[in-house]
C-alpha positions as CSV (number, residue, x, y, z in Angstrom):
1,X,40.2,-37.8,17.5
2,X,36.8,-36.9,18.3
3,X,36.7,-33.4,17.1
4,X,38.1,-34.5,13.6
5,X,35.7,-37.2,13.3
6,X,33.2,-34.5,13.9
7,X,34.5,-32.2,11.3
8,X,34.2,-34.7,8.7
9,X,30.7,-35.6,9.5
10,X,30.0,-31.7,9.3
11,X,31.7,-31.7,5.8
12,X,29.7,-34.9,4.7
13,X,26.4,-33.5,6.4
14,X,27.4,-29.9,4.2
15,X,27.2,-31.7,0.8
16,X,24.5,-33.9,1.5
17,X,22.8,-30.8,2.2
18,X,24.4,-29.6,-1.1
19,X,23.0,-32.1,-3.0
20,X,19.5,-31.8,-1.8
21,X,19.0,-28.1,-2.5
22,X,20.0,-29.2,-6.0
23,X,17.4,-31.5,-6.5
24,X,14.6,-28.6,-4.8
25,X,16.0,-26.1,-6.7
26,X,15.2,-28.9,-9.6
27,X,12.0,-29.6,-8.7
28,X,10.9,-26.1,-8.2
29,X,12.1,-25.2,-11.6
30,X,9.5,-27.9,-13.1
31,X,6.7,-26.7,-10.7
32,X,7.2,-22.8,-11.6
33,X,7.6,-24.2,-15.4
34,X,3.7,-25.7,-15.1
35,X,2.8,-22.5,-12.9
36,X,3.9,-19.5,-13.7
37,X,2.1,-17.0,-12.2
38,X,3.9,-18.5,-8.9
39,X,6.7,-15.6,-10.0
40,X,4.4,-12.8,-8.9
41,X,5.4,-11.2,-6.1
42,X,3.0,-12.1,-3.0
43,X,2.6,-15.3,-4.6
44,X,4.3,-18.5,-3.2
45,X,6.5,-20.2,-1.0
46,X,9.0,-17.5,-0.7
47,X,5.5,-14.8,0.4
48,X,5.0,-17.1,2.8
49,X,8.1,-17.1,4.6
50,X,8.1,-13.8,4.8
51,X,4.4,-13.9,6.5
52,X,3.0,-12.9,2.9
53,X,-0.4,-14.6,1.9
54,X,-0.5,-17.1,-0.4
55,X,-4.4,-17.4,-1.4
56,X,-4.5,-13.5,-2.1
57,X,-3.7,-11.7,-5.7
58,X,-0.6,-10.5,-6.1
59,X,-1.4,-6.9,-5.0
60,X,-3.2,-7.6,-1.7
61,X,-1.1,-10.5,-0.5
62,X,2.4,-8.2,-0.9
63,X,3.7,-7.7,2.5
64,X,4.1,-3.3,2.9
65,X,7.5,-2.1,2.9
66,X,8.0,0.4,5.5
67,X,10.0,3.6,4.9
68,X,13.6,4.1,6.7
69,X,13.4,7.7,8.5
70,X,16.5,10.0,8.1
71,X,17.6,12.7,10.3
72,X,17.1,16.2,9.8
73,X,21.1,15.9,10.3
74,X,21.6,13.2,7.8
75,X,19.3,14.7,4.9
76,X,22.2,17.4,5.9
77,X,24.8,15.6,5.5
78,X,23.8,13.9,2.7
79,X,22.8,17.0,0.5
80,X,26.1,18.8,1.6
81,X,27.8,15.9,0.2
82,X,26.2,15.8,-3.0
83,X,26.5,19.9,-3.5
84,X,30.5,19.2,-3.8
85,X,30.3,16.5,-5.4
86,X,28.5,18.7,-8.2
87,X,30.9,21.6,-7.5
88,X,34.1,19.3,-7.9
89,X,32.9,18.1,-11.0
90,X,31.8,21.2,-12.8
91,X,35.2,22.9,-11.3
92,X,36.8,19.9,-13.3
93,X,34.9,20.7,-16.6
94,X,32.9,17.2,-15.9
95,X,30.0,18.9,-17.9
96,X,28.7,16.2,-20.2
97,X,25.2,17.6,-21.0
98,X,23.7,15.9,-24.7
């Protein structure tokens, strides 16, 4: 009896939850409505969560992205891939130049 008691507190806890984000998501709308230039990227709550500064224009306070490496192997791979790709589809008469 105990577990389905707590399952239905989980459910009601779930849409209460629900319901909240709903009225933020409300609220935020009317506070990005007055202050628009919230939108830039750096800017805001969302910069902040990510460990973004939020006193800082737009192009200092954005966090760096950092560049994935690929393998010697995978540029490879990749590159092979592509080359038959191309040669399937001219072999197919794909060629759909304007």
């Amino acid at each position: 009896m105990a577990k389905r008691q707590g399952n239905n507190l989980r459910r009601y806890a779930v849409v209460g939850a629900e319901q909240r984000l709903l009225e933020l998501a409300k609220e935020a709308a009317g506070i990005f409505a007055m202050f628009p230039e919230l939108r830039a990227p750096g800017r805001g709550f969302m910069a902040a969560a990510r460990g973004g500064r939020t006193g800082q224009p737009a192009a200092e306070g954005a966090p760096r992205r950092r560049r994935r490496k690929m393998s010697a192997e995978a540029r490879k791979r990749i590159s092979d891939a592509q080359k038959a790709r191309w040669a399937r589809q001219r072999a197919a008469g794909g060629s759909k130049k304007k």
